[in-house]
N, C-alpha and C positions, 0 to 999 in steps of 0.2 A: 646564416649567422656566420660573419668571420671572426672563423679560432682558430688555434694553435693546435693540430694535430700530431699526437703520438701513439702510434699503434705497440699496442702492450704485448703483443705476440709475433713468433719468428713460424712460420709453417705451424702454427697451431700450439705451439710451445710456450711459456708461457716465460718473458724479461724479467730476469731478477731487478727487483725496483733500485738497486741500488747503479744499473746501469740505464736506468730508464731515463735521465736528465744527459746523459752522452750521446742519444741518438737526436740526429739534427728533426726539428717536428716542419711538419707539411703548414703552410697558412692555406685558407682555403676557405670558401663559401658552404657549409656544410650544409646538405636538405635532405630530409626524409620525405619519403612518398609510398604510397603501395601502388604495385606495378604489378602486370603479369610479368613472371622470370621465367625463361623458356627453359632455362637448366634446370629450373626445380617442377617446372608445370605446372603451374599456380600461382595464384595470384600473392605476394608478398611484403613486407614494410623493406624497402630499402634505404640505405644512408649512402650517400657520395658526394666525393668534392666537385662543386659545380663550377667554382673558378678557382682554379690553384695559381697562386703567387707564387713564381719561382721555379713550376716545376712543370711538367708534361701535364698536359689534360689526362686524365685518368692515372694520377700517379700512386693513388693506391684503389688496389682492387674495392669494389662495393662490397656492402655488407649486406648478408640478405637476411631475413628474418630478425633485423636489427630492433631496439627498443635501446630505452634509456635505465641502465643499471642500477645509477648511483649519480644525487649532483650533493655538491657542499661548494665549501667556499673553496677549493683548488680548481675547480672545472667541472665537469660530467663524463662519464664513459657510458659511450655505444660498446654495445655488444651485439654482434652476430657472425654469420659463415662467411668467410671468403672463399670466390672461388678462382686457384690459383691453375693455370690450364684446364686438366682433368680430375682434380682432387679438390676437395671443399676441407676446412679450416676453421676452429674458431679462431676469433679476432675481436678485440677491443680496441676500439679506440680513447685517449686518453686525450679531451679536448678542453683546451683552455682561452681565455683572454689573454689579449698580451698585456 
């Protein structure tokens, strides 16, 4: 599904929403799947951009142990861990139509 991605967290921190419409958002093919993840040893639900518009293939780390938090009429946010080299993270993404 191509939407509008804005990830709601910096290193696991969490974007006051009042700067959340300043950060430029990913477009992008968004799909869930369960995979084995060798960082976590198991088998897992992941989210990732499969075609980004505009930006590097893998332009934001996968979400691992991802689910769908919340939809209404703004969009939906994924939630789960990124993992950012060595350190894992929560992360939200904050996904809309244009």
């Amino acid at each position: 599904m191509y939407v509008l991605i804005t990830p709601r967290r910096q290193m696991g921190v969490a974007v006051p929403k009042d700067q959340l419409s300043r950060i430029p958002p990913f477009k992008g093919d968004v799909q869930i799947v369960e995979s084995q993840c060798s960082a976590l040893g198991r088998i897992t639900r992941e989210a990732f951009i499969l075609n980004s518009v505009g930006h590097a293939r893998d332009a934001l780390p996968r979400l691992l142990d991802a689910s769908v938090t919340s939809m209404g009429t703004q969009g939906l946010i994924i939630s789960g861990i990124e993992q950012v080299e060595e350190a894992f993270y929560f992360q939200s993404w904050w996904c809309r139509f244009e």
